[in-house]
N, C-alpha and C positions, 0 to 999 in steps of 0.2 A: 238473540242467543244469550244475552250477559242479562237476563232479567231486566233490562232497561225496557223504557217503553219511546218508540219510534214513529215516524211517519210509514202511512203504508203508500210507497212511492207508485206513482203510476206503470212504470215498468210492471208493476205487479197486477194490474188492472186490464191491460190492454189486450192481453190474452184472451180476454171474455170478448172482445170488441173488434178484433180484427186481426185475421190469419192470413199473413205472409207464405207466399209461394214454397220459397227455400227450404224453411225449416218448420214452418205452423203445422204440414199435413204430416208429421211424423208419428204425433200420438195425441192424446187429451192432453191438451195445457201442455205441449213440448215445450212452450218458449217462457214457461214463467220461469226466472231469476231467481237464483240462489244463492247469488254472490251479495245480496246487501244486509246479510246477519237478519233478518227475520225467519221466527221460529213457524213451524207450518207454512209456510208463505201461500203456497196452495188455498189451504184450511182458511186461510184469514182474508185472503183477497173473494172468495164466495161468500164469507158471512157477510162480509160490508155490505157488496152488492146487492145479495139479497135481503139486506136489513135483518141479519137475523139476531133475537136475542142471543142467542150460546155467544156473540163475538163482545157482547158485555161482560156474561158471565168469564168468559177467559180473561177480558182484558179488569176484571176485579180478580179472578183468582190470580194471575202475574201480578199486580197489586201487594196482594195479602203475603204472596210467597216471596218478591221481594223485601216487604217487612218482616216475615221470618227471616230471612237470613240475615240486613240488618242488626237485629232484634242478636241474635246468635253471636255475630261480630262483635258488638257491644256488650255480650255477656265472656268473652274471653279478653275482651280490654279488662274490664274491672277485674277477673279474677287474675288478668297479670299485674293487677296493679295491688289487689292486698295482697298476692305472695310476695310480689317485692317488696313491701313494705313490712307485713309479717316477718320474712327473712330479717332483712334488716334490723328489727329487733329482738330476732331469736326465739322467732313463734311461728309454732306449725298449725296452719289451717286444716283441719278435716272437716267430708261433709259435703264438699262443695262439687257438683258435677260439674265433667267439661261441656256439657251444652244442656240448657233449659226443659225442666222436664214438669210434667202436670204434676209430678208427685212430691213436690218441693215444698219444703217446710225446715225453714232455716232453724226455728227454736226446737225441732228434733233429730237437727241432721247437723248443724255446725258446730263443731269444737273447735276449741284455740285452746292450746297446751304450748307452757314453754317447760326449757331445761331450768329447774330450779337448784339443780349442784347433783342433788341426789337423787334424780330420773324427772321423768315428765309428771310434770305436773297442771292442771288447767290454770287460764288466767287469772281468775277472779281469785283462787284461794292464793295464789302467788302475790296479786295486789293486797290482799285481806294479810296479808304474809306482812307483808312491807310496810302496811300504816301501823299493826302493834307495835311492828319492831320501830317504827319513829315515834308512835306516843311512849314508849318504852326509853328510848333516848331523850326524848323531850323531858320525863320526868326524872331523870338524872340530872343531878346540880351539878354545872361545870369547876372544877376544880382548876387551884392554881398548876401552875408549870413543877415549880418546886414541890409538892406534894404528891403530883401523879407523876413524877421523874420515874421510881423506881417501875413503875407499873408502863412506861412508855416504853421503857428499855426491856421488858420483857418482853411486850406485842412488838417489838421492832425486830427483835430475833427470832422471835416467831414468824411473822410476815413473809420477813426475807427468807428461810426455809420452805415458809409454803411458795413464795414467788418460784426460786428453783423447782421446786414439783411440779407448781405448773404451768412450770415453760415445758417441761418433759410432758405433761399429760396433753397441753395443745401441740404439740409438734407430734405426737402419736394421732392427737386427733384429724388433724390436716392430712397427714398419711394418709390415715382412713378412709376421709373423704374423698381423695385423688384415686383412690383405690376403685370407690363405688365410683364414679365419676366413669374409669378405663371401665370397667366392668360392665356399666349402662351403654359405653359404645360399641364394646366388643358385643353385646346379646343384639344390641341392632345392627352392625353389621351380621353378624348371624340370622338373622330375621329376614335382611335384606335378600341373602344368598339364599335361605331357602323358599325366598317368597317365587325368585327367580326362576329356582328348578322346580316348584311347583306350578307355573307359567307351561313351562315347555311341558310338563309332563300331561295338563290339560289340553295344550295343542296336538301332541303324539294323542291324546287318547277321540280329539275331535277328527283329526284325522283319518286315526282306524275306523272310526265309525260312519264317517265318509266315504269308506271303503278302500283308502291305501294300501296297496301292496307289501309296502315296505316291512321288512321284520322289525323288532325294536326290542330283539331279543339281542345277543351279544356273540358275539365271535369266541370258540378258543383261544387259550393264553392272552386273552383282552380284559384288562380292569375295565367294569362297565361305567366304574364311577370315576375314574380318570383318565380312561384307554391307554395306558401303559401298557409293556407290553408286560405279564406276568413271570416270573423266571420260573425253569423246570424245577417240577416236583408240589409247585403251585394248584391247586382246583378251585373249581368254583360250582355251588351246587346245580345241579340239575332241574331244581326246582324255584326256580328267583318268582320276588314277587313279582305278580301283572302290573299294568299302569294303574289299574283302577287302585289295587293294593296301594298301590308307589302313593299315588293320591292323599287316600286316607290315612294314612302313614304319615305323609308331608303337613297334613295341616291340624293334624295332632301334636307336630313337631311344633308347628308356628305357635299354636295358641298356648302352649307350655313355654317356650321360648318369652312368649310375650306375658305371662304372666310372672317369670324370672324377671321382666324387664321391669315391669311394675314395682317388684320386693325391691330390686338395685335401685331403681327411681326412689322409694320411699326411705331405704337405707342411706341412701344420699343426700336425701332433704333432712333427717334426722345429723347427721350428721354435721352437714352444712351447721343448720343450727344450733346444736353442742359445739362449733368451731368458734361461731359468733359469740356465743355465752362465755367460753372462754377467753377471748380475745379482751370482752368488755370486765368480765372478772380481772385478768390481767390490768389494764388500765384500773381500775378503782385499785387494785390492791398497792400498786407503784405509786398510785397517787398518795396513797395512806401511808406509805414507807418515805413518802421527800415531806409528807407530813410529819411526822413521829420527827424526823431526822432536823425538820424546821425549828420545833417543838425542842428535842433537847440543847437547840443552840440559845436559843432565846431567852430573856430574862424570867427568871422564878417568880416572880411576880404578875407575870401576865399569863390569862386561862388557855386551859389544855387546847390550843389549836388543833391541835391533831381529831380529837370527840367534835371537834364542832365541823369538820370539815368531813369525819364520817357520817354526821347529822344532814348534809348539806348534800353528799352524797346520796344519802337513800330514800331525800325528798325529791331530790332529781331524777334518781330513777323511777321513782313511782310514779311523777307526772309523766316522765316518758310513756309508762306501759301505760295510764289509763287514756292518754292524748292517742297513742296508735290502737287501743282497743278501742276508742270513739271512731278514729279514723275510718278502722275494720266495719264497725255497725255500720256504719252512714252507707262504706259499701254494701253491705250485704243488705239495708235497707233496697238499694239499688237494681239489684239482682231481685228482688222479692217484685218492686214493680217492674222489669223486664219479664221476671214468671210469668205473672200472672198477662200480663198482654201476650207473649207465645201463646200462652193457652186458648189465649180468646182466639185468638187469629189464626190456631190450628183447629178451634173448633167452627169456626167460619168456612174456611177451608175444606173440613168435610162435609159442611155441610151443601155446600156447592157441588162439591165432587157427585154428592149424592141425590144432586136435585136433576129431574128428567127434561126432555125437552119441552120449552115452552109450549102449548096447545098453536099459535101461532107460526111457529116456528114447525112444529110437523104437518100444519095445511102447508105450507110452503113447499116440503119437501117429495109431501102427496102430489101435490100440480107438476112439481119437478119430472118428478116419477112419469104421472100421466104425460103428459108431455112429449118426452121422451118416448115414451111404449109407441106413441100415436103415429109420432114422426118414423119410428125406425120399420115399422108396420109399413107406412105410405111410402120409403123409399126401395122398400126391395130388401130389408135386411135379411141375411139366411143362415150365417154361421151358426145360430141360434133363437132359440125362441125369443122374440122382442119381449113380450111379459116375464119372462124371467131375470132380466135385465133390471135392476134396482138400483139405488142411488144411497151409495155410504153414506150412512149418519155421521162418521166418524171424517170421511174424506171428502165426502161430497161431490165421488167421481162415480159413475157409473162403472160397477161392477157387475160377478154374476156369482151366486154362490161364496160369498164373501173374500174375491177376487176380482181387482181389477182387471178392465177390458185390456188386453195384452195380445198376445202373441198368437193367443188359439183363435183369433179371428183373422178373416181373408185381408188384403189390403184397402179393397174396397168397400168394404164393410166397416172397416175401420174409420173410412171418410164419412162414412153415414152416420157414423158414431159422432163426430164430432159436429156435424150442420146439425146433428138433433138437439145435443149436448149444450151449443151455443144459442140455439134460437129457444132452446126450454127457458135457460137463464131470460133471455129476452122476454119470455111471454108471461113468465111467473111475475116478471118485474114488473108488467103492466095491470096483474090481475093486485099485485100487494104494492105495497108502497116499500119501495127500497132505492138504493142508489145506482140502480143501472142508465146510462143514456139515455137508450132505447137507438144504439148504432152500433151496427154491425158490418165489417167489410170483407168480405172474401178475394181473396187474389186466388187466381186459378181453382174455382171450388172443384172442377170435374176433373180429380186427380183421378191417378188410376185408373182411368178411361171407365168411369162407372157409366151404368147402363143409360143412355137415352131416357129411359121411363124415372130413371132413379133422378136423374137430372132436371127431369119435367114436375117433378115432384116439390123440388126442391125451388125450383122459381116461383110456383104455385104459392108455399110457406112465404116464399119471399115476399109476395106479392099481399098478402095477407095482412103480412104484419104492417108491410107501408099503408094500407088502407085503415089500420087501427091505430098509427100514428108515431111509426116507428119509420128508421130510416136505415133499408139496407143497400150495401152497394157493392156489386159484382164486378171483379176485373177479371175478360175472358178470352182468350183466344180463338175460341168457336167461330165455325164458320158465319158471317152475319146471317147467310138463310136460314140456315137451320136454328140459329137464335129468334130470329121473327115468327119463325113456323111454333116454335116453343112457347113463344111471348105472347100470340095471337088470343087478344082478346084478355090478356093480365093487364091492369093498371103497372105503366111501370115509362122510365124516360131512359131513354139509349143515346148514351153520344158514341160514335164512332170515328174513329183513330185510325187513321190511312199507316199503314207498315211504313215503319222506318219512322216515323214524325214519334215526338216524343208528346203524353198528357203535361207535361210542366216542364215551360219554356222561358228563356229571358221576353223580358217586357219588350225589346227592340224587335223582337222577331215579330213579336201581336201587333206592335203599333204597324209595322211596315205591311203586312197582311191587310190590314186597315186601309 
């Protein structure tokens, strides 16, 4: 059930091989297990058996559809891993789907935009931005302390004016942020509640159409929307929407809701990253002000610290952004080879999907067929015609009109169902090469007191198949004449069991018998 791939345990097997008293004569395959997380368990314990190809083709499509998802998980690792790292440098990714799609084309679909002071701006002209402005510093001659004195002490009072604004303009930004932050949780709870009452409102309208009695219209003086109770002089129209109305209504609400959530998502990440930008602005500008401040204590004699520490600065930042725009590529290299494999593996996947039964595989299910018709013909069947009795492609249970054998048959009939059913398996598996024993055991076959003839029938089969080299075995309560009179003249060995003695005993009892 978890897309793993398992043993298909015997418990699963046995059912084809030998029906128990108790609970076997209940229905087709009553006793196969359901409790050990195999998907179809049914479906897969008859393909084995019968060797049919389709139990390849499934267990290569669970294959492939495990590597889709995978494949999927691995493309939301990487993309959490460049937004966290884009954040952290104050660059917004666009472009990028939450899950892998044929139409992927990173060099027409990815942007990377940072806050460059004055809005967004893409990476590359921000980096193109940053190496003029340091060949620009670069070919600036450093001057002494004492010369660029008066000119430090002007950027020093300027600095520190702009530091005050923007500690004001990041602390407006943060707000911002917390803002869209409440906002993106309030439209998902919002989302939540009405995904909720759109829940029940498809249950009331499955209901009605199940044909419930119930109204679901509302009482006088009752709010329908919160059942208070309304105060005098209150109405409520005459005409309220229907469920159906209620419905469509609701999930025009969702998907509007959810596309608000989106804008709050996006407005949140912008802003996030206008927080970062100013944060890291702050930091250089402080730095440059304990520069300047370094700078006017220092001997007049020694070169403008302050220019060579903003030189040193915006060489640092520029390796920053081109080291996390290499980082960003290598991923999105990443994502480009997990594309292109989804695509192959969903085109694998259809194409499976769309491949017919093997020609082997529907002689198989032909013989099945026949088989089956022949037996339910020789036992007496009557609920229905035995030729229109077929064998799901799909289930591989005997159906009728593309419903399985169920209810509208007699009880007895249903016994015959299943000795046809079981020894089809057996005969198909002699005529092809598959993994059936060729052992079959019935505990009390003659449930339901089926007819005499239908029972003679059925030893007859029995009888058959032991002489083509199969091995079946009867445990009966029948009277023994009437079993001899039945058996008279079948190839077959009878041991019989005195009442009360039990077939499997301790070894003390055999030896002293002895």
């Amino acid at each position: 059930m978890d897309g793993s791939e398992g043993n298909l345990y015997l418990e699963c097997l046995f059912p084809y091989f030998f029906v128990e008293q108790k609970h076997g004569w209940s229905g087709v395959q009553a006793r196969i297990p359901t409790y050990l997380g195999i998907q179809d368990v049914s479906k897969r314990s008859a393909e084995f058996i019968l060797a049919l190809d389709a139990m390849d083709m499934v267990l290569e499509s669970q294959r492939i559809e495990s590597s889709i998802s995978l494949i999927e998980t691995d493309w939301k690792n990487v993309c959490r891993g460049i937004s966290d790292l884009a954040t952290r440098a104050g660059i917004i990714v666009k472009g990028i789907p939450k899950k892998p799609n044929g139409s992927w084309q990173r060099d027409e679909l990815v942007e990377l935009e940072i806050d460059s002071g004055s809005g967004l701006a893409s990476l590359e002209s921000e980096i193109s931005r940053l190496v003029d402005d340091l060949e620009e510093q670069e070919a600036q001659d450093i001057s002494s302390i004492g010369e660029a004195a008066p000119e430090i002490e002007t950027s020093l009072a300027s600095n520190q004016d702009r530091a005050t604004e923007l500690s004001l303009v990041l602390s407006s930004a943060i707000e911002e942020w917390e803002q869209a932050k409440k906002q993106e949780q309030a439209l998902e709870l919002r989302i939540e509640a009405l995904e909720e009452d759109l829940r029940k409102h498809k249950d009331a309208a499955l209901l009605k159409r199940l044909g419930a009695a119930e109204s679901y219209g509302f009482t006088e003086e009752i709010c329908p929307t919160c059942g208070q109770g309304l105060p005098d002089g209150f109405e409520i129209t005459d005409y309220p929407l229907t469920i159906e109305d209620n419905i469509s209504h609701l999930e025009k609400e969702i998907a509007t809701f959810r596309s608000m959530k989106l804008d709050a998502n996006r407005v949140g990440e912008i802003s996030q990253v206008r927080v970062f930008r100013l944060r890291h602005e702050m930091e250089d500008l402080r730095g440059l002000i304990r520069s300047q401040k370094d700078a006017l204590i220092s001997p007049s004699s020694l070169p403008d610290a302050a220019r060579l520490a903003q030189r040193f600065r915006t060489e640092e930042k520029l390796i920053s952004l081109r080291a996390v725009r290499d980082s960003i590529d290598s991923a999105i290299d990443e994502l480009d080879s997990l594309a292109t494999t989804w695509h192959l593996n969903k085109e694998r996947l259809a194409t499976l999907r769309r491949r017919d039964q093997s020609e082997l595989d529907e002689s198989k299910i032909r013989s099945l067929r026949r088989s089956l018709t022949v037996q339910l013909e020789s036992y007496g069947f009557r609920s229905l015609e035995p030729g229109s009795i077929d064998i799901s492609t799909k289930t591989y249970r005997p159906n009728h009109e593309g419903f399985d054998l169920g209810f509208d048959l007699s009880a007895s009939d249903m016994i015959r169902v299943i000795w046809a059913y079981l020894f089809s398996f057996m005969e198909v598996s002699r005529e092809f090469e598959s993994n059936h024993p060729q052992l079959l055991i019935f505990d009390e076959p003659r449930q339901q007191e089926a007819a005499r003839l239908s029972f003679q029938q059925l030893l007859n089969r029995a009888a058959k198949n032991g002489m083509a080299g199969s091995q079946v075995i009867f445990a009966t309560s029948e009277v023994e004449a009437d079993l001899n009179s039945m058996l008279r003249g079948l190839p077959h060995h009878m041991m019989s069991v005195a009442r009360g003695k039990k077939l499997i005993r301790p070894v003390w009892d055999e030896l002293q018998e002895i």
